[in-house]
PAPA-196051 format. One record per residue (C-alpha): y, x, z. Coordinates in steps of 0.1 Angstrom, whole numbers, padded with zeros to 4 digits, always signed. Layout:
# PAPA-196051
YXZ;...
This chain:
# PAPA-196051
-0022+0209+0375;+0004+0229+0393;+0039+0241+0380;+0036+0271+0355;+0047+0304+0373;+0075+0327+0357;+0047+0348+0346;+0032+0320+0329;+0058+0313+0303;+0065+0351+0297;+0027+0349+0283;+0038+0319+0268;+0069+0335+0250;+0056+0371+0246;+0019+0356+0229;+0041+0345+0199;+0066+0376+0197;+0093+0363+0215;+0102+0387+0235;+0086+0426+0239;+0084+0430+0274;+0084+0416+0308;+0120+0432+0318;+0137+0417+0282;+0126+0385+0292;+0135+0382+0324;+0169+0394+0312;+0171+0359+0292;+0193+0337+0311;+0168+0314+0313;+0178+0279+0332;+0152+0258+0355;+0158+0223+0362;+0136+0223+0391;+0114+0188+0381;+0127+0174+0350;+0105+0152+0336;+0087+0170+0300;+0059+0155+0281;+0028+0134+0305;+0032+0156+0337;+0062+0158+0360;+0052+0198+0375;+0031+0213+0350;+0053+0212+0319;+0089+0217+0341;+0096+0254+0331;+0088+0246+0295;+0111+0222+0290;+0138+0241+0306;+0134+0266+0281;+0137+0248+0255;+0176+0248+0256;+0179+0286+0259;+0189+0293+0226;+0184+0326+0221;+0146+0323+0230;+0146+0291+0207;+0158+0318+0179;+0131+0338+0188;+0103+0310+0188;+0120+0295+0153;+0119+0335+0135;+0084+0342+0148;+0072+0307+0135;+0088+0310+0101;+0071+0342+0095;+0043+0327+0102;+0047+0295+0078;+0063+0324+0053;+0094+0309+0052;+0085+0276+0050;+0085+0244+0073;+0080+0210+0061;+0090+0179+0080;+0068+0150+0059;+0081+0125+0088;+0120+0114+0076;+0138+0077+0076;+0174+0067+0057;+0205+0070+0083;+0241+0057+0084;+0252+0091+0080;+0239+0102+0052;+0234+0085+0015;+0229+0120-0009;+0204+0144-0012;+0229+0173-0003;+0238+0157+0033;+0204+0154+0040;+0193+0191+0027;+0224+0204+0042;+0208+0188+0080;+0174+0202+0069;+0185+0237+0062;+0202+0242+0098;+0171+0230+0112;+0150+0254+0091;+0133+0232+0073;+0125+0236+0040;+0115+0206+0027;+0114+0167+0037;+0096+0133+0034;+0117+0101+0035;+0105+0067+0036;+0115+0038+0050;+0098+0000+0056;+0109-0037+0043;+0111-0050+0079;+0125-0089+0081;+0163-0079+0081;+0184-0077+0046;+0195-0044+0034;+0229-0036+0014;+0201-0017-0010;+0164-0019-0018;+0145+0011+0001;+0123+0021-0028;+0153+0026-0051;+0171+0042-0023;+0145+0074-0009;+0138+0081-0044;+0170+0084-0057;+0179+0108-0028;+0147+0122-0033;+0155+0127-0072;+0186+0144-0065;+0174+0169-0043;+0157+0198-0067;+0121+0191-0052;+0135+0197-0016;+0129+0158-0009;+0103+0135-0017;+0093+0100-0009;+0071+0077-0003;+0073+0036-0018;+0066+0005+0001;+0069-0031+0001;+0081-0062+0023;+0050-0081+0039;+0073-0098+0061;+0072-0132+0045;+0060-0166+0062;+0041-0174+0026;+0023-0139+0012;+0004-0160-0010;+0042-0174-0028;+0052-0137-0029;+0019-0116-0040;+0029-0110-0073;+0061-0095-0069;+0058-0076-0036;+0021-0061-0054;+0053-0049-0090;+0075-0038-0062;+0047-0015-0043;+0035-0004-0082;+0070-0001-0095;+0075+0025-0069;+0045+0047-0067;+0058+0052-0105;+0093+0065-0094;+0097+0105-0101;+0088+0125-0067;+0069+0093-0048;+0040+0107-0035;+0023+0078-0015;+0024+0048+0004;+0042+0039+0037;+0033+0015+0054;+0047+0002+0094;+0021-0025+0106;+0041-0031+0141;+0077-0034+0127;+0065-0060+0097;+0037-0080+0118;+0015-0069+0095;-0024-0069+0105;-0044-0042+0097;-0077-0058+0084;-0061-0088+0070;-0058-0099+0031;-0023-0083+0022;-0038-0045+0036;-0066-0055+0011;-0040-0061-0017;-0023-0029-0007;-0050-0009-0005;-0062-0022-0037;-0031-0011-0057;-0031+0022-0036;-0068+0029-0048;-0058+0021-0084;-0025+0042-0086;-0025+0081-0092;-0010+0084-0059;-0038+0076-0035;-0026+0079+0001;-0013+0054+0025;+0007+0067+0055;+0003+0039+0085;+0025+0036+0115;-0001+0035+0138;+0007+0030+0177;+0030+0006+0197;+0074+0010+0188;+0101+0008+0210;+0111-0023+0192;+0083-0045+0206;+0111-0043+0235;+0146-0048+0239;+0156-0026+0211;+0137-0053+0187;+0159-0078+0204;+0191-0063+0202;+0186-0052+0165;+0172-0089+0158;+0140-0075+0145;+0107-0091+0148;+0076-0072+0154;+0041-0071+0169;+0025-0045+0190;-0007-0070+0194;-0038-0046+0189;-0040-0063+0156;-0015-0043+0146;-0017-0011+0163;-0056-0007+0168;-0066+0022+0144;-0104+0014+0144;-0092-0017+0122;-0091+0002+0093;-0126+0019+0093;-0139-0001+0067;-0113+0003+0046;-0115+0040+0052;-0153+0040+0045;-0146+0014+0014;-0122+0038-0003;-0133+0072+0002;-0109+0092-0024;-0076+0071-0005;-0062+0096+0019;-0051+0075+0055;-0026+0094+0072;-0022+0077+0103;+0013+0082+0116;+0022+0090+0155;-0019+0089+0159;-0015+0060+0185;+0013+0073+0205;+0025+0047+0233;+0063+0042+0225;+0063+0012+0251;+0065+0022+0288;+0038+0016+0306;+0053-0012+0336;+0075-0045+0324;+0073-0047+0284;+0053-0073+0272;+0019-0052+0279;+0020-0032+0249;+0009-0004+0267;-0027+0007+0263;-0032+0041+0278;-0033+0065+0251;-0066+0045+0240;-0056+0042+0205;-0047+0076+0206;-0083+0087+0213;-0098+0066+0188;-0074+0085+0159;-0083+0117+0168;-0120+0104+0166;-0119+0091+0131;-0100+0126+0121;-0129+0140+0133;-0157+0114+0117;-0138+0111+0084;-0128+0133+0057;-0100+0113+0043;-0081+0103+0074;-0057+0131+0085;-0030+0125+0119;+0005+0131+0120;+0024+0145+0158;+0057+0126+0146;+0080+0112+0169;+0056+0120+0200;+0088+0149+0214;+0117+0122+0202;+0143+0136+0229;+0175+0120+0247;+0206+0139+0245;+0198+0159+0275;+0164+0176+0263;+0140+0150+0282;+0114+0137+0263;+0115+0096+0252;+0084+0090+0256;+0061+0107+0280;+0022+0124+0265;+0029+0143+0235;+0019+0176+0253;-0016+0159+0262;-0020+0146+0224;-0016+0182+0209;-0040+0195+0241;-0066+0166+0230;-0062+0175+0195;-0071+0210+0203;-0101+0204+0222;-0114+0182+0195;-0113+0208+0170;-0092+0185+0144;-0062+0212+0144;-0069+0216+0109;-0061+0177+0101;-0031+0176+0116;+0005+0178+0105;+0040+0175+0123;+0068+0157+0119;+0102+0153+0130;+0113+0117+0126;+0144+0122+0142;+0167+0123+0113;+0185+0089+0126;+0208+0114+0146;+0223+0145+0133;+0211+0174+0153;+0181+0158+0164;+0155+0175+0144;+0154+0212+0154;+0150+0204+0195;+0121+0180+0182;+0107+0211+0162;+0107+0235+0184;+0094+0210+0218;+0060+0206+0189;+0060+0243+0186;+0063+0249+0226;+0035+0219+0229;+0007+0236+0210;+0019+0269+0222;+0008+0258+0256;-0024+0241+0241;-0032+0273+0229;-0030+0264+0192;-0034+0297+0173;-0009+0309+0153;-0024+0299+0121;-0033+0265+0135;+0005+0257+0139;+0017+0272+0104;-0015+0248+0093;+0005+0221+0112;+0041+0229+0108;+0036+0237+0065;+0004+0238+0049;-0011+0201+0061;+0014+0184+0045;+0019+0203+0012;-0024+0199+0014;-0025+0162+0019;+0008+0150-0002;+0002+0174-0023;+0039+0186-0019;+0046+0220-0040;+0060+0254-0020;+0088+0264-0017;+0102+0297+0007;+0130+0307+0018;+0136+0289+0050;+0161+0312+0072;+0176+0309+0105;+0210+0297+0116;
């Protein structure tokens, strides 16, 4: 596919409002980096990216989207940070990425925490005045499941109790956890009991199936037994009002050369976007697919394609973004608007991406609205 012309991304900008005419927006002092890598192409995305850090036709994208969304964008896709332990610090990073209202969860992987998770996102979550919510989990990391049953099955139903839980999380790659094996049928057994029925599954290879895993001294498996989606059709077909949400939708966090071969060619992400399709109660999430380095390029390459894949399936309608860049302050607004630019260019209408960027979420974890999102 060749290099988008000048021309191209003025139809890009000016199809959503941007900008009213050809002379304003080459007025922009738009910047070119000639090549710069940008989602699963080298040429075809280059002038794309390179808008993306002209921030006054970032303002323009952000305004055009909001009214869109009236008001309203919802990232369902947050983890706990160092830098923040309070609802406020959180809702204060939210609001100057014009969001309106967040989802934090966070896994039991094999390390030991100064706190226990479930107490921790919905305390924050408490505190927030129904800007937060959360989702509960539970530690499946242990050598003996069978010695630890009992109380990991109170921990998972203590916390779908807590005040503003809405769900499940689970993260089958970070806690070696299989996805057709007997503790997913414990889980999914309390899930389907519990008022909150809805699991949300890290589903796709991590980044610390690598080095990172080493460095941090975690443990974790990116075997396809825990990171093959089409492992948990008959669970999906066995509980048919149990809402799968399956996180990333396959995404290939692992490069593709030299890691441990955890790198299967967007395969898993084509088998998500099938069972969205085939099933009812299995919706996908675009989280973490436009995590960004410092300098604007994209972390992992093929988030572009997803969203175009996506589109040309028809499954706009069960798909929601998320951010899940709150580790770093000042990292959820560039991820935000790269998603926005992504199904821009995959000629997502505009009410596909308010569908995407608001009302999927509130529809499937049944979040309440709230307006009033402004920008900075």
């Amino acid at each position: 596919m060749p290099a988008l012309s000048l021309a191209e991304v003025f139809l890009v900008v000016s199809s959503i409002g941007g900008v009213q005419s050809w002379m304003q927006f080459k007025s922009l002092p738009l910047k070119f980096s000639g090549g710069r890598r940008c989602g699963g192409s080298m040429k075809a995305r280059e002038l794309i990216c390179s808008v993306d850090h002209n921030e006054r036709l970032d303002y323009e994208i952000l305004a055009k989207e909001l009214e869109h969304c009236e008001g309203e964008i919802i990232d369902p896709h947050l983890h706990s940070a160092p830098w923040f332990d309070d609802a406020d610090t959180l809702l204060e990073e939210l609001r100057r990425s014009n969001v309106s209202v967040g989802l934090l969860y966070d896994p039991y992987p094999k390390l030991v925490y100064p706190y226990d998770v479930n107490t921790r996102v919905a305390t924050i979550a408490k505190q927030s005045n129904g800007r937060i919510y959360a989702l509960a989990s539970l530690n499946t990391t242990h050598d003996n499941w069978t010695d630890h049953r009992e109380y990991e099955i109170k921990r998972l139903r203590d916390g779908l109790k807590r005040e503003c839980v809405l769900g499940t999380k689970l993260a089958p790659p970070q806690t070696c956890l299989p996805l057709n094996g007997p503790i997913m049928d414990d889980i999914l057994e309390v899930v389907n009991e519990s008022i909150q029925k809805l699991v949300a599954i890290h589903i796709g290879t991590t980044p610390a199936c690598g080095p990172l895993g080493k460095q941090i001294g975690i443990e974790c498996n990116c075997d396809e037994e825990c990171v093959d989606p089409s492992l948990l059709i008959p669970k999906i077909e066995a509980y048919p009002d149990v809402t799968f949400v399956l996180l990333h939708s396959g995404h290939e966090f692992m490069p593709a050369e030299g890691q441990n071969g955890y790198y299967y060619d967007f395969r898993f992400t084509d088998k998500c976007i099938a069972m969205a399709r085939k099933y009812d109660n299995v919706y996908l999430s675009v989280s973490a697919i436009f995590a960004q380095h410092p300098d604007g390029t994209l972390k992992y390459p093929g988030g572009f394609e997803t969203v175009r894949k996506m589109k040309e399936a028809g499954i706009t309608r069960k798909v929601f973004w998320g951010s899940d860049a709150s580790f770093y302050r000042g990292q959820i607004r560039p991820v935000l608007l790269t998603a926005i630019k992504a199904m821009i260019v995959a000629g997502w209408t505009p009410e596909e991406r308010a569908w995407t960027l608001r009302g999927c979420a509130r529809h499937v974890f049944k979040i309440p609205l709230i307006l009033g999102a402004t920008i900075e």
